[in-house]
Every structure is written in structure tokens, then in C-alpha cells.
TORBALO-374402 format. One line per field, with one value per atom (N, C-alpha, C, CB): residue number from 1; residue in three letters; atom name; x, y, z. Coordinates in Angstrom, 3 decimals. Each point is the difference from the previous one (the first is absolute). Glycine has a CB too. Layout:
BEGIN
nr: c(NUM,...)
rest: c(ala,...)
atom: c(CA,...)
px: c(X,...)
py: c(Y,...)
pz: c(Z,...)
REM end
This chain:
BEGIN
nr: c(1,1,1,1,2,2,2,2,3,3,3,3,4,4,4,4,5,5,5,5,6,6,6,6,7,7,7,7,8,8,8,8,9,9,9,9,10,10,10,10,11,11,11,11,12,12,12,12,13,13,13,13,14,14,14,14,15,15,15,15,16,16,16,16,17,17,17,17,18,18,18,18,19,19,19,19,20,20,20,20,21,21,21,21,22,22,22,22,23,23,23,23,24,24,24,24,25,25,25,25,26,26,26,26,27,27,27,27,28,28,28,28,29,29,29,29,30,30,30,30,31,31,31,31,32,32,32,32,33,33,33,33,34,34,34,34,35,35,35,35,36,36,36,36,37,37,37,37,38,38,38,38,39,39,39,39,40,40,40,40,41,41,41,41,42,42,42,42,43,43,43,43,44,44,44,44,45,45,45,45,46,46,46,46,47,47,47,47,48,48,48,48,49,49,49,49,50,50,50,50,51,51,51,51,52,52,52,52,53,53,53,53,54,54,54,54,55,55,55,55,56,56,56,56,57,57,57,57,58,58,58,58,59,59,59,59,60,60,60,60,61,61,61,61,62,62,62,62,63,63,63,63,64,64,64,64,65,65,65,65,66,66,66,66,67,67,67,67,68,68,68,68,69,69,69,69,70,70,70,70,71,71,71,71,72,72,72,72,73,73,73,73,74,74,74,74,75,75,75,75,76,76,76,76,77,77,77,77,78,78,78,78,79,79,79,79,80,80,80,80,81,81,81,81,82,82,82,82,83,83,83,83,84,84,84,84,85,85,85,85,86,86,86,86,87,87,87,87,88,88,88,88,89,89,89,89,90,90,90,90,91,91,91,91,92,92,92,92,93,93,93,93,94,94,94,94,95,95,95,95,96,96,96,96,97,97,97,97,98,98,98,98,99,99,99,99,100,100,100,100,101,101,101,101,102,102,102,102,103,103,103,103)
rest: c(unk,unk,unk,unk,unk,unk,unk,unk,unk,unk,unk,unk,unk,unk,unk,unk,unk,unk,unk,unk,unk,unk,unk,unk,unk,unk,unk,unk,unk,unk,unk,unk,unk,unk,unk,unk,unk,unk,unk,unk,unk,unk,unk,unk,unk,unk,unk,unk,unk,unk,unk,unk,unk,unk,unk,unk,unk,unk,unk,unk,unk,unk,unk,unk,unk,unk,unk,unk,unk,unk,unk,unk,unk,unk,unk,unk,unk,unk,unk,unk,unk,unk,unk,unk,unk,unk,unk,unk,unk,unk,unk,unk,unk,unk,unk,unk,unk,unk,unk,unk,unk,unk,unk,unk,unk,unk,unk,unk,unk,unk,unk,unk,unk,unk,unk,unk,unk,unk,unk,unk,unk,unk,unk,unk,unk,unk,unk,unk,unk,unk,unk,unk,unk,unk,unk,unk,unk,unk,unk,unk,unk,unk,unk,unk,unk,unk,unk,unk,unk,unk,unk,unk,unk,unk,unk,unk,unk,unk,unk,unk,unk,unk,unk,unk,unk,unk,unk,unk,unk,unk,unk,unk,unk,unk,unk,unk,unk,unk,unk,unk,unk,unk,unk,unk,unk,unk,unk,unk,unk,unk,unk,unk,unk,unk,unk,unk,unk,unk,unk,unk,unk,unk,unk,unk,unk,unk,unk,unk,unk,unk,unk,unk,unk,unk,unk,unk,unk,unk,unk,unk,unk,unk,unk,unk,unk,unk,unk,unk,unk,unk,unk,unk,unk,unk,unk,unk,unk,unk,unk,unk,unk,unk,unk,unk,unk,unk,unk,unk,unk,unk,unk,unk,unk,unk,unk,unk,unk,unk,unk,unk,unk,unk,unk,unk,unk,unk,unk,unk,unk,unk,unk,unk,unk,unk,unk,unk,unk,unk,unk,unk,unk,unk,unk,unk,unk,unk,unk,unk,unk,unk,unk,unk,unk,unk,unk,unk,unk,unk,unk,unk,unk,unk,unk,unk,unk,unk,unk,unk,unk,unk,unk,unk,unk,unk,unk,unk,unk,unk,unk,unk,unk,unk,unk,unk,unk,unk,unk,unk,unk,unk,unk,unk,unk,unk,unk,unk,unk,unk,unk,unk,unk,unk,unk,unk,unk,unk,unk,unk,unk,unk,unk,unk,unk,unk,unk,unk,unk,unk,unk,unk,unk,unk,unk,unk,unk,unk,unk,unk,unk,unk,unk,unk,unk,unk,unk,unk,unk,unk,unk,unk,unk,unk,unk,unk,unk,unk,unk,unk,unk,unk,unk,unk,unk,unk,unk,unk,unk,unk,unk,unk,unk,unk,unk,unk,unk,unk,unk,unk,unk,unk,unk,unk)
atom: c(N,CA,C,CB,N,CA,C,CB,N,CA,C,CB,N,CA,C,CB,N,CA,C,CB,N,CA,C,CB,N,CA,C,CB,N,CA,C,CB,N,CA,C,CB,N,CA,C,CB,N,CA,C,CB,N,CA,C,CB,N,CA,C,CB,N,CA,C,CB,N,CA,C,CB,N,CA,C,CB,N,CA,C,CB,N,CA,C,CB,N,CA,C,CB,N,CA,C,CB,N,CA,C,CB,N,CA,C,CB,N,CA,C,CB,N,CA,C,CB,N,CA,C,CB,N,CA,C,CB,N,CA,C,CB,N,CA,C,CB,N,CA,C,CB,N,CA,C,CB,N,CA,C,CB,N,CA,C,CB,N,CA,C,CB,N,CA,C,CB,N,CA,C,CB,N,CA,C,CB,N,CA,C,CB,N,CA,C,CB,N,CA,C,CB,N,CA,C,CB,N,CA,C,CB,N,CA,C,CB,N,CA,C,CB,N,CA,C,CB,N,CA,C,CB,N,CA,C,CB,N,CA,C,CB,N,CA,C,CB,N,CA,C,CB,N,CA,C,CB,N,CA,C,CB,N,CA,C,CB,N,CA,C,CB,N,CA,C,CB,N,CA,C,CB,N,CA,C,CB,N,CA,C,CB,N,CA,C,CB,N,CA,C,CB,N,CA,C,CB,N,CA,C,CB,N,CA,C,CB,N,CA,C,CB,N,CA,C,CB,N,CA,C,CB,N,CA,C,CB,N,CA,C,CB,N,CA,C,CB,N,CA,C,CB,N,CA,C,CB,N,CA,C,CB,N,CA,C,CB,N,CA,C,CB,N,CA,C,CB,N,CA,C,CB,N,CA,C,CB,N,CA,C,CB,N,CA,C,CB,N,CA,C,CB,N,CA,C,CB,N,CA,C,CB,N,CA,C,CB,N,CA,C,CB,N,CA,C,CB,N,CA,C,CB,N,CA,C,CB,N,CA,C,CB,N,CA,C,CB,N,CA,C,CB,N,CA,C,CB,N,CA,C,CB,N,CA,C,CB,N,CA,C,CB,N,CA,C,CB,N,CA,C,CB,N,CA,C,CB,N,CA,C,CB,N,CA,C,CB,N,CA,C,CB,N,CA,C,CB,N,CA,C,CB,N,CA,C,CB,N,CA,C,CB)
px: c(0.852,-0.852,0.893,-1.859,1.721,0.035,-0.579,0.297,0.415,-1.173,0.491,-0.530,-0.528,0.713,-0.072,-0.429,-0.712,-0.017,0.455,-2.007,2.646,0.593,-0.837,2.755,-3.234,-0.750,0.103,0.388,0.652,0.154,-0.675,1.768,-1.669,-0.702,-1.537,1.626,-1.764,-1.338,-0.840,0.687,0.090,-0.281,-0.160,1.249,-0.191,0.364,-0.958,1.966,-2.265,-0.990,-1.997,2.450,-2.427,-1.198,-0.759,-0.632,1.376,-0.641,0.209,0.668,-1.232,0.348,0.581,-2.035,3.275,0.821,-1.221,2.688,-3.012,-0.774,1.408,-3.155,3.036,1.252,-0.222,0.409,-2.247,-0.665,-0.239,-1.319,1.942,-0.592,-0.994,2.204,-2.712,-1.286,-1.271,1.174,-0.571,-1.336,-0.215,0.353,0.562,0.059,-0.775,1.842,-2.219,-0.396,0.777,-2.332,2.314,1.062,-0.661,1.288,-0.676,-0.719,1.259,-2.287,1.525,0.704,0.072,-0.397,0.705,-0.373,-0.052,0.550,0.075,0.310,1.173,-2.337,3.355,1.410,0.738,0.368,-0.275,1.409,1.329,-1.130,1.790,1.406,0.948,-0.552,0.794,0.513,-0.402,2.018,-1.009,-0.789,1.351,-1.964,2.598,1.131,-0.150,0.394,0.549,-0.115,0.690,-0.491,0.081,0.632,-0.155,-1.252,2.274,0.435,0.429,0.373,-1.123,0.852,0.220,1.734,-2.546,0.582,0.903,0.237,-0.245,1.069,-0.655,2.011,-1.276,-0.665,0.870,-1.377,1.170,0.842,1.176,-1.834,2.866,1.240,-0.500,1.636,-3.104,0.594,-1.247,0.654,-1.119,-0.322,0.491,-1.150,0.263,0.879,-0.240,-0.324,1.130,0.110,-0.964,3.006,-3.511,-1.059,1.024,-1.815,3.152,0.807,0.485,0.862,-0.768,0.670,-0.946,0.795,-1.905,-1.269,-0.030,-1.504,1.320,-0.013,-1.798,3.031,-3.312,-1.492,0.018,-0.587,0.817,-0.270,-0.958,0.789,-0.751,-0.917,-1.422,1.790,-1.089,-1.158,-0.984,1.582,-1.155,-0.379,-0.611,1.345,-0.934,-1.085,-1.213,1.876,-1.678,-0.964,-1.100,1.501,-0.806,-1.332,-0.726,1.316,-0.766,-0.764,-0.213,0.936,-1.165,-0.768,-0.877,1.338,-1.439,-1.293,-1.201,1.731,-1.028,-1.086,-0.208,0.645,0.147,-0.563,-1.454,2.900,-2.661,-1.310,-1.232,1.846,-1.537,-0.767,-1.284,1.971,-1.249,-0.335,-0.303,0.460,-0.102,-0.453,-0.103,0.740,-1.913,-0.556,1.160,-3.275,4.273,1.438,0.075,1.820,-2.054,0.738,1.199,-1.888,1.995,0.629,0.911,-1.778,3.014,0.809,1.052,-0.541,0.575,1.158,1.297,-1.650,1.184,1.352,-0.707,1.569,-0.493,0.138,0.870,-0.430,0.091,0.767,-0.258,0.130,0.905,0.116,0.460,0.058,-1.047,0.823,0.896,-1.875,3.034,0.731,-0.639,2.253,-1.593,-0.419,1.108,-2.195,2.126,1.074,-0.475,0.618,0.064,-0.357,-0.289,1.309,-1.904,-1.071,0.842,-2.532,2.676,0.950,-0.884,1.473,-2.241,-0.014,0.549,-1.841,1.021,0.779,-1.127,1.711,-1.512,-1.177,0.642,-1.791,0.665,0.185,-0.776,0.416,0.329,-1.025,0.023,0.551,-1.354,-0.657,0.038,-2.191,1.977,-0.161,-0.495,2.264,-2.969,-1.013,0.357,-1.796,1.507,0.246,-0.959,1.193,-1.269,-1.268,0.504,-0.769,-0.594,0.261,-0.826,0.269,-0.185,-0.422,-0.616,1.521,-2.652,-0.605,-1.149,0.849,-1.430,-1.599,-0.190,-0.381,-0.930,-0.917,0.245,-2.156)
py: c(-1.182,1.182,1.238,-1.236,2.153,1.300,0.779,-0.428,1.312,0.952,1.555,-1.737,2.368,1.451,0.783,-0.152,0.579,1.219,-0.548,1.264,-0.011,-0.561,1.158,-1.201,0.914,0.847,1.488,-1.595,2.162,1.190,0.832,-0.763,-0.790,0.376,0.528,-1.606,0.353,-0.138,1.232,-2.291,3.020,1.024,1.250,-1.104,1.380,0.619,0.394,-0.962,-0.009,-0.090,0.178,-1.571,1.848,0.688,-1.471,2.407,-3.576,-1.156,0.401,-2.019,1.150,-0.196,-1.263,1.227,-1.919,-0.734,-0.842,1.288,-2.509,-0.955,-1.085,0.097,-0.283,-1.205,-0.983,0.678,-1.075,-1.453,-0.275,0.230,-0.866,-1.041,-0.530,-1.022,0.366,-0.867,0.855,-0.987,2.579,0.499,0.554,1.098,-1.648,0.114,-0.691,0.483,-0.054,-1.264,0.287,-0.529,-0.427,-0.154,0.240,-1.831,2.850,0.648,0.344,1.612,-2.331,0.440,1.614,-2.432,3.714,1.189,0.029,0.817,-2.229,-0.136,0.684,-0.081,0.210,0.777,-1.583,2.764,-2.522,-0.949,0.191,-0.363,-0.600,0.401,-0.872,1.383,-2.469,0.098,-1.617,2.120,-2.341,-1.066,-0.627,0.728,-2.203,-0.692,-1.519,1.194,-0.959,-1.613,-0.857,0.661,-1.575,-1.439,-1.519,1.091,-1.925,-0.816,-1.302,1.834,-2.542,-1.541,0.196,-0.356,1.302,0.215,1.548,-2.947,2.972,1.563,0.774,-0.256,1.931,1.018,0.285,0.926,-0.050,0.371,1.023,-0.667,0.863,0.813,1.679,-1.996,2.123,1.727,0.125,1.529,-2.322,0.784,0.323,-0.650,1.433,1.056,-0.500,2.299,-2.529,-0.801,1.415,-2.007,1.223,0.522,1.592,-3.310,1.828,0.780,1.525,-2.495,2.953,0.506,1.305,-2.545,2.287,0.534,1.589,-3.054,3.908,1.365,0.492,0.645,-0.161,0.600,1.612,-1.954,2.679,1.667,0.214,0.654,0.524,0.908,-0.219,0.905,-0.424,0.427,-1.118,1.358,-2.412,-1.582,0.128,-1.318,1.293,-0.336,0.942,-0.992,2.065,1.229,-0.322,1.397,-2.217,0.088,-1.540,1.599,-2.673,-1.511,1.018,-2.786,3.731,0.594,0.578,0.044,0.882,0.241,-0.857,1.040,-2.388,-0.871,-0.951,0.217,-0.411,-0.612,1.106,-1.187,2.142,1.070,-0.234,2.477,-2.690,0.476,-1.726,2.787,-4.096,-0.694,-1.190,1.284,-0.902,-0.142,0.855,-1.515,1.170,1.175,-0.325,-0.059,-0.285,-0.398,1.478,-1.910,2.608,0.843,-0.476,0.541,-2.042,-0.173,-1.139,0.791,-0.947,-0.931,-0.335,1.037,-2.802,-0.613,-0.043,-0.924,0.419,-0.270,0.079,-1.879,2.257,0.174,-1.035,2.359,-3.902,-0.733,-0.899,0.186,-0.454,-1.073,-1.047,1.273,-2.708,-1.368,-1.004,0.140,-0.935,0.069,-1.449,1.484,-1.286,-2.056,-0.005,-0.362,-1.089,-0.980,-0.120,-1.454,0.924,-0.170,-1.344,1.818,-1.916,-1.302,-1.240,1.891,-2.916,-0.689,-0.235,-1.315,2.166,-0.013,1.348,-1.679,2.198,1.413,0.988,-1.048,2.787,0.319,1.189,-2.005,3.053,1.108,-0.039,1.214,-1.049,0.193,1.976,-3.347,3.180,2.173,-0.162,0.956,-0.059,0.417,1.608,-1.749,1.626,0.944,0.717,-1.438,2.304,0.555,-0.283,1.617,-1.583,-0.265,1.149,-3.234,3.143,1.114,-0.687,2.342,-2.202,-0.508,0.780,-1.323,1.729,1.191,0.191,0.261,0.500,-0.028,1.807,-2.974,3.086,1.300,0.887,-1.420)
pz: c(0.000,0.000,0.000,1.229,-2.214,0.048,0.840,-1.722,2.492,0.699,-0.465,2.448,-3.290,-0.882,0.643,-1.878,2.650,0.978,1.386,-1.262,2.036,1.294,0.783,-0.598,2.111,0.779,-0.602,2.071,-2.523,-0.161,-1.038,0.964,-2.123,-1.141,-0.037,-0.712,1.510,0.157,0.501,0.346,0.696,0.741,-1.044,2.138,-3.087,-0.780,-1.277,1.095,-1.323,-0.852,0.440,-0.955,1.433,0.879,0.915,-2.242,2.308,0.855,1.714,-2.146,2.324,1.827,0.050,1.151,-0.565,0.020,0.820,-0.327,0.120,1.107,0.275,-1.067,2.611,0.713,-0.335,1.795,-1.594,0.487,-1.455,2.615,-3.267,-1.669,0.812,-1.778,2.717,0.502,-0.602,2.497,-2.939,0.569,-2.051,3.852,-4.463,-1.356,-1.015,0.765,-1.896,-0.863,-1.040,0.605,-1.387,-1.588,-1.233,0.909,-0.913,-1.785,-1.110,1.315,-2.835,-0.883,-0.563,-0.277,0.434,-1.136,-1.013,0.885,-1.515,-1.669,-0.500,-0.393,1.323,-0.553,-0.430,1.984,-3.352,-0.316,0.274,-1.492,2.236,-0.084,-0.287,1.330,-1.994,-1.144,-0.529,0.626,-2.098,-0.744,0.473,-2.279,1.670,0.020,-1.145,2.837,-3.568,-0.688,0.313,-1.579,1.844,0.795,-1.368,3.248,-2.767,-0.835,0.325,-0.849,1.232,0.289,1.732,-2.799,3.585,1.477,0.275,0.004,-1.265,0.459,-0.204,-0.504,0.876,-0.916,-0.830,1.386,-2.778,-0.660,0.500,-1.393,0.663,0.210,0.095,-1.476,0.694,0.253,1.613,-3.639,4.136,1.402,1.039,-0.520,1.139,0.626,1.642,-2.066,2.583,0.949,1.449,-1.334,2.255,0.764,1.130,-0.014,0.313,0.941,-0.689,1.098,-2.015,-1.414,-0.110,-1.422,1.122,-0.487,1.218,-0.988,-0.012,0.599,-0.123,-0.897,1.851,0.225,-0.219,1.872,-2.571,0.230,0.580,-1.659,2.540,-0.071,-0.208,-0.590,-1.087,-1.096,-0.034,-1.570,1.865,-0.197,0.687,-0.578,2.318,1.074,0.174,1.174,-1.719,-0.096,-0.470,-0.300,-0.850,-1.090,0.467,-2.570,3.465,0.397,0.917,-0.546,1.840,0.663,-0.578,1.223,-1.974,-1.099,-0.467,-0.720,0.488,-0.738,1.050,-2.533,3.638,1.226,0.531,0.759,-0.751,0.748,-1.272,1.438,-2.960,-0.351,-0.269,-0.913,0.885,0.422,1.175,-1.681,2.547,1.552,0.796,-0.111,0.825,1.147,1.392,-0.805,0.548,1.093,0.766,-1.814,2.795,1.139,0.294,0.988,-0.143,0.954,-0.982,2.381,-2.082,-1.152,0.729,-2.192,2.572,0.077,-0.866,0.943,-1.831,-0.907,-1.561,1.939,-3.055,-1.346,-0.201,-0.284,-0.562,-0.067,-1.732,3.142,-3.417,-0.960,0.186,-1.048,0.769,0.300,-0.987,1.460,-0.316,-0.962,-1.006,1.596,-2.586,-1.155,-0.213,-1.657,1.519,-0.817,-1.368,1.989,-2.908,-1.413,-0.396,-0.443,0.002,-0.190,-1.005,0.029,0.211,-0.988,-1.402,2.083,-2.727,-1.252,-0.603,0.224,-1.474,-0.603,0.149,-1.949,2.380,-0.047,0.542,0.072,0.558,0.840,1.339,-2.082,2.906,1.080,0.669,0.765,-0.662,0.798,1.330,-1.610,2.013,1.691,-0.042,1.055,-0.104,0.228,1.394,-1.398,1.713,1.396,0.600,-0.401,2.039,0.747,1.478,-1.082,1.504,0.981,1.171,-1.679,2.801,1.145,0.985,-0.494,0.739,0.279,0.877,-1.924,2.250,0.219,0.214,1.481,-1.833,-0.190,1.531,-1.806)
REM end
């Protein structure tokens, strides 16, 4: 698991940081973040490895934007992406962001 926003973000971006996930539920906003092609168990050579991967700003600004504009979320645990393995045939697999939240 990815986790993109850190308390600060969260704060930053007009949320209220929630402690208790108990008190969360799990919603998609529909932000894609990213595709990957996999092959026989691997992924291919040009992805971009998770540890690697830079978040701007501009980036988190704008998944705070479309987090408000599709969930009624106030209160927000965590901004996260989970991690996959690549499937032993040929193909692409996506990942989506999810947010952990309640009103």
C-alpha cells in the first residue's frame, strides 16, 4: 500500500485528519493512478517503481479537488493506493486511488 497524503496533507487540503480508520468507510473517487504491463509474472522494464515515484503539489491539489467533488468525505484517514503483483499471463493491470473517510 501506498499512502499519498500524510496527516499534513490532508489538513492542507481543506480535510480534517480522522485517527480512528474504525470510524472510516472505503471509497473509490475514480482518480486513476497508474496503468502497468506485465508479462509471464513480471512487469515490464519502463515502470516506474512505487519507492521512486514523485507526487507534486500540483498532483495532490488536484486528487483533493476531485476527492471533495465526489465524496461527501469531511473527515479523512488516509489517501492510499494498493500495491499488485503481475499476473503470470500478458496484459496491463491499473490501480485506482481510494480514500478512507467518513462525512
Amino acid at each position: 500500500m501506498i499512502e499519498l497524503f500524510t496527516k499534513e496533507d490532508i489538513e492542507k487540503y481543506g480535510f480534517i485528519f480522522e485517527p480512528d480508520k474504525t470510524k472510516c468507510k472505503l471509497n473509490k473517487p475514480g482518480v486513476h493512478y497508474d496503468c502497468n504491463y506485465y508479462d509471464g509474472g513480471k512487469w515490464a522494464e519502463d515502470r516506474i517503481d512505487d519507492d521512486k515515484r514523485e507526487h507534486p503539489d500540483e498532483w495532490k491539489s488536484a486528487v483533493a479537488e476531485r476527492i471533495k467533488e465526489r465524496l461527501p468525505y469531511k473527515y479523512i484517514h488516509s489517501v492510499w493506493v494498493p500495491d499488485v503483483s503481475p499476473l503470470s499471463g500478458k496484459g496491463v493491470m491499473c490501480r485506482w486511488l481510494f480514500v478512507d473517510g467518513h462525512a
